[in-house]
N, C-alpha and C positions, 0 to 999 in steps of 0.2 A: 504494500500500500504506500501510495504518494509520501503522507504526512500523516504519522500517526494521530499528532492531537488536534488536525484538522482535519475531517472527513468532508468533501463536499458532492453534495448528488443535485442531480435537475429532476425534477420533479414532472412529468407532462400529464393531462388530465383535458382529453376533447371533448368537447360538449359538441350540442347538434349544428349551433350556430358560431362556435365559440370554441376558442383551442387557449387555455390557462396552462401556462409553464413558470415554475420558481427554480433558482438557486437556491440550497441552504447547506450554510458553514454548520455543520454538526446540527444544531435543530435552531439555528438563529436565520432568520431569510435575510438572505441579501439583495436579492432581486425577484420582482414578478409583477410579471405582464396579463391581460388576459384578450387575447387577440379576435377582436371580431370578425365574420366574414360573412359576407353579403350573399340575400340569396338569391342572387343573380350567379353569383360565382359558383354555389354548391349545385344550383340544380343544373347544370352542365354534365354531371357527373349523374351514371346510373344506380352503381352502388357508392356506401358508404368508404370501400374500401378505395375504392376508385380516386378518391380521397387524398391517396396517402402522400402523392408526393407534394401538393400544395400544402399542407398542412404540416411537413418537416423540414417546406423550406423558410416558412414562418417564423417558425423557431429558432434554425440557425439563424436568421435573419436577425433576429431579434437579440439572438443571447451576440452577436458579432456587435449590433449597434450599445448595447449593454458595456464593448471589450470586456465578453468573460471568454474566456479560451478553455477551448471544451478540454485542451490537454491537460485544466487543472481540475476537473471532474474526477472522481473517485468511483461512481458509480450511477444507475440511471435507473427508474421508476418510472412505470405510466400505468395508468388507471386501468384497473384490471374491467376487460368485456364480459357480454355473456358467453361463458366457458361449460363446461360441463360441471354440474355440481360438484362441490371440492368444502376442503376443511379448511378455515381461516388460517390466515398467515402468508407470507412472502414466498413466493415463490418465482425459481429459475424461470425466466422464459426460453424453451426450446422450442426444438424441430415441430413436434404432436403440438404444442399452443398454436402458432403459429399457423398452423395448418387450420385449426381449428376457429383462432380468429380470422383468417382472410375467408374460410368461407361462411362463417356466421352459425356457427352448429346450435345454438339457440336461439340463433336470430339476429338480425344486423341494428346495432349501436353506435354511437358516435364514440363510446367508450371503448370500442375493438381496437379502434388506431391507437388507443396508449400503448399495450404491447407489443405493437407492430415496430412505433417509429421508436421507440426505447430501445426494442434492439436493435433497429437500424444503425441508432447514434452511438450504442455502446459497440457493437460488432467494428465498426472502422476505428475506433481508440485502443480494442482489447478490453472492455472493460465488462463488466457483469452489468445484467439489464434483468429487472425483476415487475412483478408485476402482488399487488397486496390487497387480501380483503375486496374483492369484488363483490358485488351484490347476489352474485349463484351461492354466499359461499352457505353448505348444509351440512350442519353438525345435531339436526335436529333427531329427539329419542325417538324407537322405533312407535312409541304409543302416540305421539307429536302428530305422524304422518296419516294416522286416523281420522279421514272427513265426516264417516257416516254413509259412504257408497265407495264400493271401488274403483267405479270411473271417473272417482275425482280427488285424490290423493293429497291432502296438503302441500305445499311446494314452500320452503324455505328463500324467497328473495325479498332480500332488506337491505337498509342502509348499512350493510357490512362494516367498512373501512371507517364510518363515522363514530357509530356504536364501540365499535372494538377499541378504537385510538382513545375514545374519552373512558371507559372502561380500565384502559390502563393506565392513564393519566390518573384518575381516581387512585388506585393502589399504588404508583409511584407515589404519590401526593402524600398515602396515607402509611405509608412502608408494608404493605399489604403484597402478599403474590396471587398474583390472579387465576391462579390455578388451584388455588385453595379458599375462596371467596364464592359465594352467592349476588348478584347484582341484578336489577331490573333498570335497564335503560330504556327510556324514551327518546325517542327521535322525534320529532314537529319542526317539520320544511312542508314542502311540496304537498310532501304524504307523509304519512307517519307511522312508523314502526317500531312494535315494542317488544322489545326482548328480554328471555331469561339467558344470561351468563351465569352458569354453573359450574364450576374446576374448570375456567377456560374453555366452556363450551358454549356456544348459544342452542339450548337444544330446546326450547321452545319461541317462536315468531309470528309475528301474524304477517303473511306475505303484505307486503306493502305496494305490491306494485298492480294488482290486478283482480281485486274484490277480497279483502280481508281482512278484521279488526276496525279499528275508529275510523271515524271519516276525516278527513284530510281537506285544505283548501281545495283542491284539483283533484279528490276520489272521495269516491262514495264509500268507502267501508266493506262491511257486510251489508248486504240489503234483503228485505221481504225475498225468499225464493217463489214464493207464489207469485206475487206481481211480479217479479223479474219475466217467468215464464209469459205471465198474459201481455207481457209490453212485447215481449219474442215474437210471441205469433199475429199482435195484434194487426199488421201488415201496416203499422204510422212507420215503424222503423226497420233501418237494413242494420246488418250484422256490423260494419264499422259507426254505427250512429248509436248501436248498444255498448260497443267497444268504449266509445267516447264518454258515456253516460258513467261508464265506472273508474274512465281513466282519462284525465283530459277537462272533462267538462261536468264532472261529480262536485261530488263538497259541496262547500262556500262558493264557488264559480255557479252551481245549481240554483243555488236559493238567490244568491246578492247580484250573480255576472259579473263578481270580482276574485280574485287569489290575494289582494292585496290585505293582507290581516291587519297591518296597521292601523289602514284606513275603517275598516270594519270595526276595529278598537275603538275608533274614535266615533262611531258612528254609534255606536250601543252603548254610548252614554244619554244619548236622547231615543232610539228608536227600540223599541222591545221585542221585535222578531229578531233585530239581529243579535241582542245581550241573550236572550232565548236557543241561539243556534249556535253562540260561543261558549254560554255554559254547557251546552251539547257536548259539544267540542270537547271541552273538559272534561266532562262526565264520562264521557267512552273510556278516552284516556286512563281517568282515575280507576273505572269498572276493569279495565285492561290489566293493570299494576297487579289489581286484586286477583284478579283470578290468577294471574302466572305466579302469583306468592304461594298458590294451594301446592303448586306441583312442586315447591320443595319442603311443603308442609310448613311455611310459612316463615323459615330460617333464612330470613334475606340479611344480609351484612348492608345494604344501601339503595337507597333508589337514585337513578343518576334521571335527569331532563336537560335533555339538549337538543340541537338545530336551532334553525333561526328563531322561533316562535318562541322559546325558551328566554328570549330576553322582556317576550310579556310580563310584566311584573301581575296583572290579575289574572294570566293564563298560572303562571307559577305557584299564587296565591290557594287559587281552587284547587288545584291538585294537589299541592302537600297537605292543604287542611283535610282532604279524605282518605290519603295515604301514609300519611304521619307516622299513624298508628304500629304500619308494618316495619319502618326502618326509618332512618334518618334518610332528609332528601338535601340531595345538593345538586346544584344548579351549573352546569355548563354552555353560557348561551351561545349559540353560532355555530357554525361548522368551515373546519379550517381541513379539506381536503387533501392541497399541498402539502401540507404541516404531517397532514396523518403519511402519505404518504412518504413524507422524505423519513419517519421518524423508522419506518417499515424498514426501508432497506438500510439507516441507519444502526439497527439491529441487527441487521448479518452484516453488514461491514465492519462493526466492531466484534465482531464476533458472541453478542450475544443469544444467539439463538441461530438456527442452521437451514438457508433456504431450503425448500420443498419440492418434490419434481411434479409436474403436472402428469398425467396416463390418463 
């Protein structure tokens, strides 16, 4: 290694519109950008992957106008795609990922390109190129994956790499190892996902991304299955306009025609549907905690709340006053993706733990 008391990695993390890249000296950022792109430019392109070479030459472009020299890189992270269900942790990007991101084996993301262009950029340096906590990752018990039919199986996709990073910050924080702790964290962004961390496992989640657990500004949750079914057949709707109903244009986007919870904050101090569909909001949430407390018979060491939503001070309020009971809650507002990630491969560069091979 370069320099052993200075480790430094680039962090990359594509969104659909949008490609976010950091520098960070051991876990301090030095630098980051988050580089817009028009959608004149993307829809040119058929697949996401198709993608790739504008979107890593952004980056160099970028880290050049920066003067970082990638020769003082230590190592390279990008936001892990949908991979085949896998166990939390860092992991080598090889041959089988690779393969498996360009042609989208669960489906094509703007999040495939992190471990495409990370190895890109670490393979011409020599350097190691890793990918961390993706949202497939499933550590969930085999009773977990019980829906109540077996053609519909629980499926574990959550805010992975968010949940896990503040998880361990929590027991860093508190000289705790996280393999020997109980935690329920909350996730509140977009959508929200609540998990049980067990011995460094999340083995209970409510899929976050596509009808399950609380509702979210942009998803519905769980909903009535009965009327699910009669709005199916009732021939108002096509299959991508039910799609959108649970993912997209659910939630608070359903009721207000907003995702902006600030504004909604500010709005349900005079209006009482909205203070009504925010204590909701909460209520799920808080019902959520409760129940994942039963599956460890109620032995929780903490409850963590975080994402952006998390810096509500009356979203925070409601929830610990009904959760209290079970553990102490502490508050992590925001979500710092880069950060989780650089802190990822920081871990195996210092050798504290041993990347993982993907199969």
């Amino acid at each position: 290694m370069k320099n052993q008391s200075k480790i430094r990695v680039l962090s990359i993390n594509p969104g659909s519109t949008s490609t976010k890249i950091a520098v960070y000296d051991n876990e301090t950022r030095v630098f980051q950008e988050n580089v817009k792109h028009s959608t004149e430019e993307l829809a040119k392109f058929q697949r996401l992957t198709d993608q790739f070479d504008i979107r890593q030459a952004v980056i160099l472009k970028a880290l050049e106008k920066q003067g970082i020299d990638l020769k003082s890189l230590n190592g390279v992270i990008g936001r892990g795609g949908l991979l085949k269900p896998m166990e939390g942790g860092t992991y080598n990007i090889g041959d089988r990922m690779i393969e498996d991101l360009h042609i989208g084996i669960q489906g094509e993301h703007a999040s495939n390109l992190g471990g495409l262009i990370a190895n890109s950029i670490a393979k011409t340096l020599g350097l190691s190129a890793f990918i961390a906590d993706p949202v497939v990752v499933d550590e969930l018990d085999d009773v977990a994956r019980i829906s109540g039919h077996p053609l519909f199986p629980r499926k574990s996709i959550f805010h992975a790499l968010n949940q896990k990073a503040i998880a361990r910050l929590f027991c860093n924080d508190k000289k705790l190892d996280y393999k020997k702790v109980n935690l329920i964290v909350a996730h509140m962004g977009g959508g929200v996902s609540v998990g049980l961390h067990s011995m460094g496992r999340v083995i209970d989640v409510n899929n976050a991304l596509d009808g399950d657990g609380p509702f979210a500004p942009e998803r519905s949750g769980s909903l009535p299955m009965g009327s699910i079914i009669k709005a199916c057949f009732s021939g108002k709707y096509t299959e991508a306009d039910m799609k959108k109903v649970i993912t997209g244009k659910g939630g608070l986007v359903a009721y207000f025609g907003t995702n902006d919870f600030v504004e909604l904050e500010g709005r349900a101090e005079k209006e009482a549907d909205v203070r009504l569909a925010l204590d909701a909001f909460c209520y799920q949430i808080a019902k959520e905690i409760g129940a994942l407390s039963t599956v460890v018979s109620g032995k929780i060491d903490a409850i963590l709340l975080t994402g952006g939503i998390a810096h509500g001070k009356d979203v925070i309020s409601y929830i610990k006053e009904r959760v209290k009971h079970i553990a102490a809650v502490h508050t992590y507002p925001g979500e710092d993706e880069m950060w989780a990630l650089a802190c990822a491969a920081l871990r195996v560069l210092k050798g504290e733990e041993k990347a993982k091979e993907y199969s």
